[in-house]
ZADO-1210 file (C-alpha; in nm, 4 decimals, padded with zeros to 6 digits):
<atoms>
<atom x="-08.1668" y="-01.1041" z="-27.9243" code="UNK" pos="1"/>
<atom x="-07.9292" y="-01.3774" z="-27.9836" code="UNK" pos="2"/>
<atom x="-08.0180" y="-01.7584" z="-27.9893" code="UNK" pos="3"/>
<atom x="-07.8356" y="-01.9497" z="-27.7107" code="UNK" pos="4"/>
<atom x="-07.6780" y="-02.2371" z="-27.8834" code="UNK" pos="5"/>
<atom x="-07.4642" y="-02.3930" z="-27.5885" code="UNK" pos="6"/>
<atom x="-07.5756" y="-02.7799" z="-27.5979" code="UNK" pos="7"/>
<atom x="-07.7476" y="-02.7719" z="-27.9207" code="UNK" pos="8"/>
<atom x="-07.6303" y="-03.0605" z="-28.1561" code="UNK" pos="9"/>
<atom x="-07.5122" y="-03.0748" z="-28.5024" code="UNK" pos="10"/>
<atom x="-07.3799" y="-03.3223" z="-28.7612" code="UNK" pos="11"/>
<atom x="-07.3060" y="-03.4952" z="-28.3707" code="UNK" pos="12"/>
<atom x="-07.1283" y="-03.2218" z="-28.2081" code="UNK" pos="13"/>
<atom x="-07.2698" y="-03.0751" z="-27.9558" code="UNK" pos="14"/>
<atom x="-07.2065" y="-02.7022" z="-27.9479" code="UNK" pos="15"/>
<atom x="-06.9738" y="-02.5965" z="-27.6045" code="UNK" pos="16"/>
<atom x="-06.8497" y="-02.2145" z="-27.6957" code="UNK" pos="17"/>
<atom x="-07.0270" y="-01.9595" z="-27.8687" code="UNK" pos="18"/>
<atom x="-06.9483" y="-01.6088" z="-27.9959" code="UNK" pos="19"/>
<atom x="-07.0959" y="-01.3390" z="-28.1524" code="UNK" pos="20"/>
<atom x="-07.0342" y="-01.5210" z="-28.5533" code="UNK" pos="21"/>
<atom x="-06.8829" y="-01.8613" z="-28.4865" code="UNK" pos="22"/>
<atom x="-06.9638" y="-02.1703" z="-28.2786" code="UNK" pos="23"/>
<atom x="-06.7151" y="-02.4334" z="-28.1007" code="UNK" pos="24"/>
<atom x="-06.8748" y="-02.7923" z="-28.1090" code="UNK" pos="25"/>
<atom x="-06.7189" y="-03.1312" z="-27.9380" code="UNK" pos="26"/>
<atom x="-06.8262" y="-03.4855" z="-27.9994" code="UNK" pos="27"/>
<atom x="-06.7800" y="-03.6639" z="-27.6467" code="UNK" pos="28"/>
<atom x="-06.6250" y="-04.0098" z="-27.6012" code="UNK" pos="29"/>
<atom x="-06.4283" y="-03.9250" z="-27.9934" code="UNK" pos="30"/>
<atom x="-06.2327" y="-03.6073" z="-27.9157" code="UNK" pos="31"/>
<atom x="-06.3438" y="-03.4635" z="-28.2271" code="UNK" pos="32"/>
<atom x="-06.3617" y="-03.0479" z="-28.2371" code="UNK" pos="33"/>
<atom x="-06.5010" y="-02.8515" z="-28.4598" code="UNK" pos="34"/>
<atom x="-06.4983" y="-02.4140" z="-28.4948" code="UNK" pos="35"/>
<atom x="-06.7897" y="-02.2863" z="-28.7663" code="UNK" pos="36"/>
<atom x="-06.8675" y="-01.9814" z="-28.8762" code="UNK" pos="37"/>
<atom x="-07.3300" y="-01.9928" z="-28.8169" code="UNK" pos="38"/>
<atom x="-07.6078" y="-01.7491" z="-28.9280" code="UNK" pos="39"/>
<atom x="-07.9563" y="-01.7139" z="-28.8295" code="UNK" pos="40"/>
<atom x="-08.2317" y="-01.6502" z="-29.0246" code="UNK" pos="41"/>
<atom x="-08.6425" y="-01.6553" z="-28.9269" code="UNK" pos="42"/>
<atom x="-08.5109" y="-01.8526" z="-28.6438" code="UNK" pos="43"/>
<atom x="-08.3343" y="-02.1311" z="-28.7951" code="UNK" pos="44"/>
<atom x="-07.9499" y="-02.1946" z="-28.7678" code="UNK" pos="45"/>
<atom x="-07.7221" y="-02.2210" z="-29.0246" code="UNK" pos="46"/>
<atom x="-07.3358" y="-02.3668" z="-28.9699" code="UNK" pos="47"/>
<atom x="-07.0956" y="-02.2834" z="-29.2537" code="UNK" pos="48"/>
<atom x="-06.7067" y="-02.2723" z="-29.3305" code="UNK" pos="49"/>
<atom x="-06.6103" y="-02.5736" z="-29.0696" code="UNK" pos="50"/>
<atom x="-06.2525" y="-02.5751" z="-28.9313" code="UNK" pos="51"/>
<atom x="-06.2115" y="-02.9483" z="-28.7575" code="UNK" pos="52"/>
<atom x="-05.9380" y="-03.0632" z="-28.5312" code="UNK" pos="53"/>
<atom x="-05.7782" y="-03.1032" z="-28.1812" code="UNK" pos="54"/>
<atom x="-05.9109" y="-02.8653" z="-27.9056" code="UNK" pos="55"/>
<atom x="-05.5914" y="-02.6458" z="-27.9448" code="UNK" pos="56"/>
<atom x="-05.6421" y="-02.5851" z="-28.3106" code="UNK" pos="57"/>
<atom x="-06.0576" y="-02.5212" z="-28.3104" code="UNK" pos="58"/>
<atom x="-06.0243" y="-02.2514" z="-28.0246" code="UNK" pos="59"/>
<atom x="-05.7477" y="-02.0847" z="-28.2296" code="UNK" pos="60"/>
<atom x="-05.9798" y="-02.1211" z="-28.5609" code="UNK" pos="61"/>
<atom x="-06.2585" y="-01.9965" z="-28.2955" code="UNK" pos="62"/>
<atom x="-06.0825" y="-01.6940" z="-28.1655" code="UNK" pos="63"/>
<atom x="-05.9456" y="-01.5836" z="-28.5519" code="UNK" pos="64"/>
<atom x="-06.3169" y="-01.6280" z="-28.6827" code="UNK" pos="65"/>
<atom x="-06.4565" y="-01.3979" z="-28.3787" code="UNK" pos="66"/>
<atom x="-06.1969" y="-01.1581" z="-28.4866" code="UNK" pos="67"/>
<atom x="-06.2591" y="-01.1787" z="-28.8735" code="UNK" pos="68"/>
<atom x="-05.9655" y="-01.3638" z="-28.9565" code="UNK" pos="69"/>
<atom x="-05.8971" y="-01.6255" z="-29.1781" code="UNK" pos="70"/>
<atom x="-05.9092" y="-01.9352" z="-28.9769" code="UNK" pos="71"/>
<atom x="-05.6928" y="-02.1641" z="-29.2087" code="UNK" pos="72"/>
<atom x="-05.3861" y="-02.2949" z="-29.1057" code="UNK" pos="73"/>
</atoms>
C-alpha cells in the first residue's frame, strides 16, 4: 500500500501531486516548485534527485520522471 503524501511538507514545500516514483511540492506565498524523485523504506520517506523551477517546468520534470525519463533540461 502506498503512503499518501499530498500535504506533507519538506525542506518547506508542501507536497501537491504525487505519482507512483516522484512527488510535485509548492511553497505558497514564494512560487517556488519543486519535482523529486522519493522512496520509502520501513515507513519513512526519502526525496532524492530534485528538479526546481516554475510550475510549467516541475510538471514537465514530474511527468518525464513518472515515465523514467531524464528530467534535465
Amino acid at each position: 500500500m502506498m503512503l499518501d503524501l499530498k500535504g506533507e511538507v519538506n525542506a518547506g514545500y508542501e507536497i501537491v501531486t504525487q505519482g507512483e516514483q516522484s512527488v510535485v511540492g509548492y511553497t505558497r506565498g514564494k512560487d517556488e516548485w519543486v519535482a523529486w524523485n522519493y522512496s520509502i523504506r520501513d515507513g519513512e520517506v526519502e526525496y532524492y534527485w530534485g528538479r526546481y523551477g516554475t510550475r510549467e517546468y516541475v510538471y514537465g520534470c514530474f511527468n518525464k520522471k513518472e515515465n523514467g525519463q531524464y528530467s534535465g533540461n
